[in-house]
N, C-alpha and C positions, 0 to 999 in steps of 0.2 A: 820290423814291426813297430808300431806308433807306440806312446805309452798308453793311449786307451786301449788297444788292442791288446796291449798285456795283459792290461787292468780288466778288461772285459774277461779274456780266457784264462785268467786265475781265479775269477767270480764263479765261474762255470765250472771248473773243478771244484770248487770249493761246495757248491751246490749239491754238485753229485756224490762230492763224499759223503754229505752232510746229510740231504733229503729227497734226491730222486735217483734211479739207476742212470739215467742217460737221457740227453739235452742235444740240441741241437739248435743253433742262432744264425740268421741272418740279416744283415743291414743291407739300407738302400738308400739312396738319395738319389732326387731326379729318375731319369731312364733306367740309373744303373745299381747292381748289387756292389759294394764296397765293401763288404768284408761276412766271411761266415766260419762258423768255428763249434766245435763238439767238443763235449767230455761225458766221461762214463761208460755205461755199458748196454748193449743191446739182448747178451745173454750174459746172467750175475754168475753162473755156477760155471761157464765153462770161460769168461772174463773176456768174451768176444766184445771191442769197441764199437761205438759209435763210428760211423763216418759220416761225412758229408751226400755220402748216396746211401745211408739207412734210412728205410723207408718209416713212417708214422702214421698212424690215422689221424686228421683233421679233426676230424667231428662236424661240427656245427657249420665250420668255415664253408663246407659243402654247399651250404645253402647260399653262399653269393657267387658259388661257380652256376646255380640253379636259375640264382636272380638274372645273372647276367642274359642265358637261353633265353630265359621266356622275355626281357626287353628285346635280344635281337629277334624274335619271332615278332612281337610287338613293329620291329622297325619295318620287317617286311610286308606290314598289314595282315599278316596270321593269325594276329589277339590283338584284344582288346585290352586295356588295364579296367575299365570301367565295366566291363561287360561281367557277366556272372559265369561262374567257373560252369553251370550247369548246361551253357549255351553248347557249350564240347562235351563232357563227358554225361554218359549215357545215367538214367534214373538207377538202374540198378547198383551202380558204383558206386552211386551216392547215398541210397537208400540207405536212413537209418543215420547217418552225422548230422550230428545237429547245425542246422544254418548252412550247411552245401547247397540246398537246394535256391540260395539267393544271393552268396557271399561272392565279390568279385574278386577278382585276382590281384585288385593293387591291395584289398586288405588281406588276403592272404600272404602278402611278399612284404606286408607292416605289419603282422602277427595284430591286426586287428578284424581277423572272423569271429571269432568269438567260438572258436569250433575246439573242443577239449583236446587236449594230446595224448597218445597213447603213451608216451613215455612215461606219464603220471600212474597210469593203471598200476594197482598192485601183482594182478594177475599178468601183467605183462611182464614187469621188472620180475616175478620169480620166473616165467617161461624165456627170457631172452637175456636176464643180467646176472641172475641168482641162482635160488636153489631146483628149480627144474631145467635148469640150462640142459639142454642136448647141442653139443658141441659138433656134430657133425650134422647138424639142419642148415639147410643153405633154405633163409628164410625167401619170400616168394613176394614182389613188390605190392600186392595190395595187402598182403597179409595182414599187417600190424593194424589195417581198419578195423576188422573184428572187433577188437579192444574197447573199441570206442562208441561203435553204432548203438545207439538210444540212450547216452545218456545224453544227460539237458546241455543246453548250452550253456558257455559260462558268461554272453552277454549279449545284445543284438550285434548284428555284422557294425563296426566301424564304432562302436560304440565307445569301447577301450582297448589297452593292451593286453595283451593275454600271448603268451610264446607260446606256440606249440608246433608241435615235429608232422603234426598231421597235416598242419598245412603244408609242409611240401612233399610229404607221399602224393598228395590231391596233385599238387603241379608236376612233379615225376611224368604220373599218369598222363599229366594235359600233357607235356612235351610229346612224351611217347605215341600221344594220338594224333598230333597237329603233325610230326615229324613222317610217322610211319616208319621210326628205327626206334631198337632200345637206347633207353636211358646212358647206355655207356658209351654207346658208339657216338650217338649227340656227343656226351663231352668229349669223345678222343677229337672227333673233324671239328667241332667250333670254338674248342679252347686249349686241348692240350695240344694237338699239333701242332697248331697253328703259332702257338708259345714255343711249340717246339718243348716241353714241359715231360722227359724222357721219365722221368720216376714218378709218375701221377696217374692215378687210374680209380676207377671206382672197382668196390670189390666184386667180383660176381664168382670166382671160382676159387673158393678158400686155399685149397692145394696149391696151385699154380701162381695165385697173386699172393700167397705167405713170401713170398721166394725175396730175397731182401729185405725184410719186412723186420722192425726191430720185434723182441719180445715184448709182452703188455704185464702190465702189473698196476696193482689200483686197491688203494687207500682201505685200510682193513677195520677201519673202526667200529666201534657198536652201533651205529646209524649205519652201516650200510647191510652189516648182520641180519640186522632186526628188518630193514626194508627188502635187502633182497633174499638175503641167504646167502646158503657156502653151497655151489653144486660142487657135486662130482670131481668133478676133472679141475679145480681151482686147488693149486697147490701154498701152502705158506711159505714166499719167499724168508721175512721173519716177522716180528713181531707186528709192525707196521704194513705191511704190502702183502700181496695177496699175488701169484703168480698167476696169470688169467690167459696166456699166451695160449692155451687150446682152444681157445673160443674164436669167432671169426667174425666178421664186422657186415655180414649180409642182411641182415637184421637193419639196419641200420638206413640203407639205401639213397633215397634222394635227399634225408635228412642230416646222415651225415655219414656214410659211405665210399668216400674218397681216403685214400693214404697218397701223400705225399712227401717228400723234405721242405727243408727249410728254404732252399735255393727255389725250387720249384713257384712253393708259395708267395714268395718275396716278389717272384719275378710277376705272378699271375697279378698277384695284387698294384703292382706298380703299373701294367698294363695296361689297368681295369683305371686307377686315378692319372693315368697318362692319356685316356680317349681311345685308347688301344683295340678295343672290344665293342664298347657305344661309340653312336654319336652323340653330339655334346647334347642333346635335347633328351635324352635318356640316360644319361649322366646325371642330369639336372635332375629328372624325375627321381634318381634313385639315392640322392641327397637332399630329397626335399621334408626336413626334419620334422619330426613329431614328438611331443613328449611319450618317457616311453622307461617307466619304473627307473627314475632317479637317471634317467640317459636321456638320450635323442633316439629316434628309430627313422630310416629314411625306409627304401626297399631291400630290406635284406640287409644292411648299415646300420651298424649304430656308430651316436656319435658322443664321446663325455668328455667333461671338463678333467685333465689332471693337474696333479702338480708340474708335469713339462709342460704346459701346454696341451690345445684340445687335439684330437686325436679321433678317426675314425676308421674301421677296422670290424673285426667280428673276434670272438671267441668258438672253443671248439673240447666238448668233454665228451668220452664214451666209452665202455670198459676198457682200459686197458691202456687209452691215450687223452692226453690234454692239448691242447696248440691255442695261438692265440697269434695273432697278426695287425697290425694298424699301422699309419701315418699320421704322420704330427701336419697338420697344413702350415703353424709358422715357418716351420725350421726343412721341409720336405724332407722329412726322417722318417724312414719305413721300417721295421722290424717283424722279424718272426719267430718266434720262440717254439717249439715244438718239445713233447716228453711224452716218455714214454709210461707216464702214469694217469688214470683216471680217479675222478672223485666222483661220479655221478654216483647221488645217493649217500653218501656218505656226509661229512656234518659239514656243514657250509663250509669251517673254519680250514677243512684240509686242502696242503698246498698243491696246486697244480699249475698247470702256465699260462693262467690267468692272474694268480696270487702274483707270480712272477712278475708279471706285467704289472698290477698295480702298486706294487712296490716299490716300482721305478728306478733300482740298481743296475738293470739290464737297459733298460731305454737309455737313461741319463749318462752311459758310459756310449752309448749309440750316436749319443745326440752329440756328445763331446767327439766320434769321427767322423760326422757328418759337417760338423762344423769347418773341419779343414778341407772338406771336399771343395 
């Protein structure tokens, strides 16, 4: 073992003693994964470890396995990016979101519809995060529209930035109609087999897909109290954290509904900036930047300046998990940081592996074994 590779898995433990149950890291450079590493734990009370095949939710990351579908659909003349999402799905699906009925797909996939998110809903966060959680609802992929139908729009389509999760329920939908399969089966035949991507799946049968799946826990502050609530079935790990592991990630779906590792990620993502998945003219499309709240926004991409060097990637928060994944274009440095805690809701300030990542103790220890690759 290198000495950044010490240096990196002594940071790691030290993390987990310090502020999160359990971690999971992988590095890449070029083609390849060059090094991955875990500490902590997946369940605290009975002190079951991390491994390198514990499984985590994504989150958000979800949405560039999402981007990626609708370009290859796009390459086989299936869709349009210019064309309006209303040309496929039918009026009644759309009845009632504001700006569906004109919003095309490339501002959908640059979170420039202007269409509100239901994650924002308060009635939503206490039925899906907080205090009316029912832990055994396998939510149902239009579901979470309700939430949303007839309020205003937050801008005209292309106007500005605006994130929201509703835009890729709407594309879910489009795949599911252009394809003629679910949602999941799409990702297993056009990204995770073909990655060959064994521990990656989107959730659809809470029982059966928990099955190596690490436990969730997620940041217990008075901002997340007051916005969600405490249901039921959420136990106090202690002071700080919130044991959420009865809950299940269906709810969530084409927005950010995949659990994966770190290895998994790494791989998908180096794939995806390798030409792997696109061709180079869809590639292009899906880095072609925009300003986009203090970032860049391609399709589904963001891209920011850091102190290593710039860097593009996605992040990934949802009860329970955090993840976060980018490469550095100087240095062809990939990393993936994955945990097994959430902040969604909770006060900006709380850590998850996002904070991780801008902090850059984890990357710069990355970038120091990428260097001798």
């Amino acid at each position: 073992m290198t000495l950044s590779e010490t240096r990196l898995q002594t940071l790691l433990n030290r993390i987990t003693a310090e502020d999160f149950p359990g971690i999971a890291v992988a590095v890449g450079k070029g083609n390849n994964i060059i090094w991955q590493g875990t500490a902590g734990y997946a369940d605290m009370t009975r002190e079951v470890n991390i491994t390198p095949e514990t499984r985590f939710g994504i989150g958000s990351i979800t949405k560039v396995f999402i981007a990626v579908i609708i370009l290859q659909l796009t390459e086989e003349g299936l869709l349009t990016l210019d064309a309006p999402l209303s040309r496929w799905l039918e009026k009644a699906c759309l009845a009632g979101i504001a700006n569906a009925d004109k919003v095309t797909l490339r501002q959908l996939l640059s979170h420039r519809a202007g269409i509100p998110s239901w994650e924002n809903e308060p009635s939503w966060i206490h039925a899906a995060r907080g205090k009316s959680l029912d832990p055994t609802k396998i939510w149902q992929p239009d579901e979470n529209l309700a939430y949303i139908r007839g309020i205003a729009p937050l801008c005209r389509p292309g106007e500005a930035f605006h994130y929201s999760n509703t835009h890729f329920t709407l594309l879910g939908l489009l795949i599911e109609r252009i394809t003629l399969q679910g949602l999941r089966e799409v990702l297993a035949t056009r990204i995770f087999n073909r990655l060959a991507l064994a521990n990656t799946f989107m959730v659809f049968d809470p029982q059966t897909d928990s099955q190596g799946m690490s436990g969730k826990f997620h940041r217990a502050d008075d901002s997340f109290i007051k916005k969600a609530g405490f249901a039921d079935c959420f136990k106090r790990e202690n002071k700080n954290l919130l044991n959420v592991s009865a809950t299940n990630l269906t709810v969530e779906w084409a927005a950010g509904g995949i659990i994966s590792t770190s290895q998994d990620v790494l791989t998908f993502i180096l794939a995806l900036k390798n030409g792997q998945l696109l061709n180079a003219a869809s590639l292009n499309e899906m880095q072609n930047w925009i300003p986009a709240d203090g970032a860049q926004m391609g399709l589904s991409l963001f891209r920011m300046n850091t102190t290593l060097g710039m860097a593009s990637g996605h992040g990934g928060n949802v009860l329970g998990f955090s993840a976060s994944v980018w490469w550095y274009e100087k240095t062809d440095c990939a990393v993936a940081i994955l945990t097994n805690v959430g902040t969604m809701h909770a006060h900006p300030s709380a850590s998850c592996a996002s904070t991780l990542f801008r902090e850059g103790k984890i990357t710069k220890l990355a970038q120091e074994m990428c260097a001798l690759h």
